[in-house]
N, C-alpha and C positions, 0 to 999 in steps of 0.2 A: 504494500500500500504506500503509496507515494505522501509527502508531509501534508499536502493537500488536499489528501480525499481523508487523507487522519482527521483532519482537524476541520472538515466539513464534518464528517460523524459526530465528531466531538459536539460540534455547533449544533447541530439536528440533537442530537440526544439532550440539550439541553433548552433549546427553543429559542435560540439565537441566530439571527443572521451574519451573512456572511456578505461581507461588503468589498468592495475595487479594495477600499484602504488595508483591510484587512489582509489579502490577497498579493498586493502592495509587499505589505511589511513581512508577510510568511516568505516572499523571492528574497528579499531583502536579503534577512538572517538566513535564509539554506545555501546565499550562494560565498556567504564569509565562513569561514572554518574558525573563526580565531575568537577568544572570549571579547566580550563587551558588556557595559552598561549602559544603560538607558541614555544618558546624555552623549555616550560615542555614539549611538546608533543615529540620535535624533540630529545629529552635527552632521551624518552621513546624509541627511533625506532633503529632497527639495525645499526649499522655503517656500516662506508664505505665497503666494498667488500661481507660484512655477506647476506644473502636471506633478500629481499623484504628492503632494503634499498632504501628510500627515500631523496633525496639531499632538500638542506634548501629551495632554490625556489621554488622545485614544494609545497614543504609543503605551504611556504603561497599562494602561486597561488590556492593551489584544497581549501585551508580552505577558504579562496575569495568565489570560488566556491560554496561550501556548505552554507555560510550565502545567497549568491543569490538564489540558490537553494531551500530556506526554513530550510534545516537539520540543520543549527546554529544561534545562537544571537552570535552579538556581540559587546561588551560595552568595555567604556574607566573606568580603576579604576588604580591612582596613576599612571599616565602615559600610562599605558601596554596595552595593546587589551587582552580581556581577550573573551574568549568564551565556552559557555555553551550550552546543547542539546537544540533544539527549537520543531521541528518534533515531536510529538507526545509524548510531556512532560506536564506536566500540569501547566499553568498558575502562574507564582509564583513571591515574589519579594524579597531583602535582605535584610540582615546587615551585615554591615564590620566590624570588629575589627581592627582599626588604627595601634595598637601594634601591634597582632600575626600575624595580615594582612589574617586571615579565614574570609569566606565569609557562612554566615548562611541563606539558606533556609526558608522559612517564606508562607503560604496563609495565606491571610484574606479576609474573604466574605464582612466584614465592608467596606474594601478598597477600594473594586471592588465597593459596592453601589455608594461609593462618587465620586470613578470616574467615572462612568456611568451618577448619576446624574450631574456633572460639565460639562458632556458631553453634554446632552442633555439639559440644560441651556444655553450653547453654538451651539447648535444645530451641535453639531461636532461628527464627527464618528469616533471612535474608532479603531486601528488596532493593536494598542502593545502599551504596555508601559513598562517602566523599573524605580523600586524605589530603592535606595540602599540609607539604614539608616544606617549614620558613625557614631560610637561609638567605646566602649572600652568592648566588651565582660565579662561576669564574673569570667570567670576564671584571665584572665589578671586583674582586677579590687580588685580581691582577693590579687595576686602577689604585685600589687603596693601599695595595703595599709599594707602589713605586713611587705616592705621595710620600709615605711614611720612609721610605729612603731619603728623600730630597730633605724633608725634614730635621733629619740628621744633621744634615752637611753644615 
């Protein structure tokens, strides 16, 4: 099923229409891969009077939408609601760099064991999980020690 006929059902199953803007904003978010929040997205979308302009509220109301829906996750990082594909993405979890504030991508089948087994230890069923490991990326970690040299001097 395609993100589009998901979240038609979604809509039909709840007695909601499905609108250009709505339609709009589902292309929008399936054709970025990358996280964003609300205000990146609304920075991305035409302005006021330009074709297929989107006002701020319907933005967070359909993106509401879409995490009910299935088609987004969405988490808290350094305040913000950030959201990222869910819909037919593969299972994955992060790291943040604190400084550049990127968020990196990561599976591990090791992960998935321990949580599976902690699971079932607990006799607890599993539906999502979210890991986001904070640190200082290497490139950032390069930058601060070759400050911390000059420093020295």
């Amino acid at each position: 099923m395609t993100p589009l006929a998901r979240y038609e059902e979604f809509l039909q199953s709840r007695g909601l229409r499905n609108t250009q803007q709505k339609k709009y904003l589902l292309e929008q978010v399936f054709n970025r891969h990358a996280h964003f929040d609300a205000d990146q997205l609304i920075d991305q979308l035409p302005s006021r009077g330009d074709a297929n302009y989107v006002s701020r509220p319907t933005v967070y109301r359909t993106l509401k939408e879409f995490v009910d829906a299935g088609l987004l996750h969405r988490f808290e990082l350094d305040g913000r609601s950030m959201y990222e594909l869910n819909y037919g993405y593969p299972e994955h979890d992060h790291m943040y760099c604190s400084t550049c504030r990127r968020l990196f991508e990561f599976t591990s089948d090791e992960l998935i064991k321990i949580r599976d087994q902690v699971a079932r230890d607990h006799r607890f069923r599993v539906r999502d999980h979210r890991f986001i490991i904070h640190g200082i990326c290497d490139e950032c970690a390069k930058k601060r020690s070759v400050s911390r040299r000059q420093d020295r001097v």
